[in-house]
N, C-alpha and C positions, 0 to 999 in steps of 0.2 A: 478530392476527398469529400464526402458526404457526411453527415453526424454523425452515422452509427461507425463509420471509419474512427472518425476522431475520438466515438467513448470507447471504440477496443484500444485506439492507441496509448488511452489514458489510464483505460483499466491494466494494460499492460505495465506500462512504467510505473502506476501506482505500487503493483505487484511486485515488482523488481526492487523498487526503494524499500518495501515493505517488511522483504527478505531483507535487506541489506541491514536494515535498521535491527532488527531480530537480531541477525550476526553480532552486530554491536554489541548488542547489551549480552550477547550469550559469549563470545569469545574477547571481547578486548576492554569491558570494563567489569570488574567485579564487584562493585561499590553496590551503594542506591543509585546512580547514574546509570547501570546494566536495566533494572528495573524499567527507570523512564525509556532507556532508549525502546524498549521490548513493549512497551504499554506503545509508545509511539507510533510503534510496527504494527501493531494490531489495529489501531485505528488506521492505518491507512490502508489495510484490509477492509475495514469496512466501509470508507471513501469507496474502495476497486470494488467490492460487493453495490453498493448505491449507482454504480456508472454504468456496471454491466445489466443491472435489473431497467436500466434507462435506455438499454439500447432498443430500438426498434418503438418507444412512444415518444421520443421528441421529434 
C-alpha cells in the first residue's frame, strides 16, 4: 500500500465513524450529549475532508 492508499483508507473510516457518531446524537441520545456526539461527527468530517485534499501531495 502506498500513501495515497492509506489516506483513502483513512478518509474512508473517518467517514464511516463520522456517520456513526451523527447516528448517536440523532437517534439514541436526546440530551446535550446528542449535540456533542453530532458536533463530533462533523469534525471528523472535516479530518476526512483534510485527508482526502492530501491525497496525491504527500
Amino acid at each position: 500500500m502506498n500513501k495515497n492508499t492509506v489516506l483513502a483508507w483513512a478518509t474512508a473510516i473517518m467517514i464511516i465513524v463520522g456517520l456513526a457518531l451523527i447516528a448517536l446524537g440523532a437517534f439514541r441520545y436526546d440530551d446535550v450529549a446528542g449535540w456533542g456526539f453530532a458536533s463530533v461527527g462533523i469534525g471528523f468530517f472535516a479530518i476526512a475532508w483534510v485527508f482526502n485534499a492530501l491525497k496525491g501531495r504527500v
